[in-house]
One Martini backbone bead per residue (centre of mass of N, CA, C, O) as a GRO file, in nm:
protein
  110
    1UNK     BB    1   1.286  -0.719  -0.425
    2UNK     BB    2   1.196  -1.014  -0.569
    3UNK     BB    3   0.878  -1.084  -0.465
    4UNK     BB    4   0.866  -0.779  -0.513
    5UNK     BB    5   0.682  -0.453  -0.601
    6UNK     BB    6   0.837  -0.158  -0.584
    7UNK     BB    7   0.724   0.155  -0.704
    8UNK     BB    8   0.774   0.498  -0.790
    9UNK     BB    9   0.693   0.830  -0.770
   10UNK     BB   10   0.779   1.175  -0.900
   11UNK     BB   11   0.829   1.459  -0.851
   12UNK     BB   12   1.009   1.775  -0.873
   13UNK     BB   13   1.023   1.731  -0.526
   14UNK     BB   14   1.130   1.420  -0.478
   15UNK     BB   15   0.815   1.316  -0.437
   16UNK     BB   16   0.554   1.125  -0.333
   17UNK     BB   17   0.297   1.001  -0.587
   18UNK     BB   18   0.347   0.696  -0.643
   19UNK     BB   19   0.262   0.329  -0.631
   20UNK     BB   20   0.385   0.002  -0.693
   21UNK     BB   21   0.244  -0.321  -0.558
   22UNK     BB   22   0.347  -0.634  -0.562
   23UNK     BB   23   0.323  -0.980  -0.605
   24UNK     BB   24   0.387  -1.179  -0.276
   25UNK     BB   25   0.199  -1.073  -0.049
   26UNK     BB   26   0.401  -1.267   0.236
   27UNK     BB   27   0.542  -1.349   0.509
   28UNK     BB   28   0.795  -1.406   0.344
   29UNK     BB   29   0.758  -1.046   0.252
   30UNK     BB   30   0.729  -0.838   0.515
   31UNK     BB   31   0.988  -0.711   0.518
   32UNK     BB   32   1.032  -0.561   0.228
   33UNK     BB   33   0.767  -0.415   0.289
   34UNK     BB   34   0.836  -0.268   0.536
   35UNK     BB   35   1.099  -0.137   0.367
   36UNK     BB   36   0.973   0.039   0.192
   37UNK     BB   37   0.799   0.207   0.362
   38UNK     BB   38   1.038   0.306   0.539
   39UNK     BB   39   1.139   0.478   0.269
   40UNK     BB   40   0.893   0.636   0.194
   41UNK     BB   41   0.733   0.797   0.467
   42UNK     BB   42   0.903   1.094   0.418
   43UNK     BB   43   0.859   1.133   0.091
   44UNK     BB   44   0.570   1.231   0.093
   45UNK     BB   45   0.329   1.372  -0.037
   46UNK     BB   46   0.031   1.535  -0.033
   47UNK     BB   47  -0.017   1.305  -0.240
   48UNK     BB   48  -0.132   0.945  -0.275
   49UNK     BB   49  -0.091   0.671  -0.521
   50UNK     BB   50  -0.185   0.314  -0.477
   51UNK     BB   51  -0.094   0.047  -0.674
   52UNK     BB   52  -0.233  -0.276  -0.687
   53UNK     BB   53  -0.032  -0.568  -0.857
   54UNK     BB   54   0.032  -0.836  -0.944
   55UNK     BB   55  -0.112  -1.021  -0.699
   56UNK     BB   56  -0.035  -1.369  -0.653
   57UNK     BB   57  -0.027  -1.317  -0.322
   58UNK     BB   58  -0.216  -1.256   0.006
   59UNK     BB   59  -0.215  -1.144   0.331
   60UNK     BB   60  -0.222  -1.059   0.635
   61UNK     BB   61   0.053  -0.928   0.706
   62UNK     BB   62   0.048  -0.728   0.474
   63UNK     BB   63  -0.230  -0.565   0.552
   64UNK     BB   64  -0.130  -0.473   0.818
   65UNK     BB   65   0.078  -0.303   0.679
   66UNK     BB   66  -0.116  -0.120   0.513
   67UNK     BB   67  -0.268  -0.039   0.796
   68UNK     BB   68   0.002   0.124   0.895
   69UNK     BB   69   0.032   0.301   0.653
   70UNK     BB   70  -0.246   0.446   0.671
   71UNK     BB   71  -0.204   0.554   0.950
   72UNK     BB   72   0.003   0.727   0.879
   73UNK     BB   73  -0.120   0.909   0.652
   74UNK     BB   74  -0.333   1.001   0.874
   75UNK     BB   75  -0.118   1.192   1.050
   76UNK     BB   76   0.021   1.312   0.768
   77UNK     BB   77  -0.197   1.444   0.594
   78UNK     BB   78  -0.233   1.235   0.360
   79UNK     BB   79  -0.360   1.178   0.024
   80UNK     BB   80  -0.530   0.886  -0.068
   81UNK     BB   81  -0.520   0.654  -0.329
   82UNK     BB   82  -0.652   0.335  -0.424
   83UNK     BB   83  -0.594   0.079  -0.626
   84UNK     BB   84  -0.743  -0.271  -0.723
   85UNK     BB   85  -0.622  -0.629  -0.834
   86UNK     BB   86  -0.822  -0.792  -0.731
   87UNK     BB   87  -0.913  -1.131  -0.636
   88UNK     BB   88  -1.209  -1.279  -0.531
   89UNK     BB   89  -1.010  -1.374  -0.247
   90UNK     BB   90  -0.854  -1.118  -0.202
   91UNK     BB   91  -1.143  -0.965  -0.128
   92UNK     BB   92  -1.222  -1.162   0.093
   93UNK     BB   93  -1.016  -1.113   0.295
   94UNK     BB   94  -1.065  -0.844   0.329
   95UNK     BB   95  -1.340  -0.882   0.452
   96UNK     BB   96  -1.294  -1.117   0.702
   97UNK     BB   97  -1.075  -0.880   0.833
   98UNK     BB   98  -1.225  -0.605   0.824
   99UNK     BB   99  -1.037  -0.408   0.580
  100UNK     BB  100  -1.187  -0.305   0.338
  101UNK     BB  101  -1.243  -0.025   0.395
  102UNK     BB  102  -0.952   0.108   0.452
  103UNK     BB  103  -0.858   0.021   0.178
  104UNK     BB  104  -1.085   0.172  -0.006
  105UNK     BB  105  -1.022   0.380   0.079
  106UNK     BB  106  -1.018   0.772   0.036
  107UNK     BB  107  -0.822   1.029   0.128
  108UNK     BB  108  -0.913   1.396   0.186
  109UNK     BB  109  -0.694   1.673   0.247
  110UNK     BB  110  -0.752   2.045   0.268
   0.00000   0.00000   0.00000
């Protein structure tokens, strides 16, 4: 994943409690990006801390990566919370498609 930053965080019984995900996350990186979620995605604890930095450009084909991320991880009643350091365009971008809601939000199971 060169144009993608995909990096995670591991407890002791080597289950995924945190991501952080930046670079480029752009139609033409949204394989690279789809193939980290699915390989992380039954790895996953349940509490996950899911970092976005360093996005230096996001688009539509993305969010709804992220956006069919976060409906696994709510089937398998994961808890997450989302981090965002997004510039303010790419902040209008989730709010223009309707999805700033489901990405911000923090979801936690008793």
């Amino acid at each position: 994943m060169e144009n993608i930053i995909f990096r995670k965080t591991l407890n002791e019984q080597d289950r995924i409690t945190g991501l952080e995900i930046g670079g480029m996350l752009v139609l033409e990186n949204s394989q690279e990006l789809k193939k980290g979620f699915l390989a992380v995605i039954d790895c996953l604890s349940d509490r996950v801390k899911i970092t976005v930095l360093n996005s230096t450009e996001i688009d539509l084909s993305c969010i709804q990566l992220f956006a069919a991320f976060i409906k696994h991880m709510n089937i398998a009643r994961v808890s997450y919370q989302f981090v965002w350091n997004l510039d303010e365009d790419q902040q209008t971008l989730l709010e223009n498609v309707g999805l700033s809601n489901e990405l911000y939000l923090n979801n936690s199971y008793a």
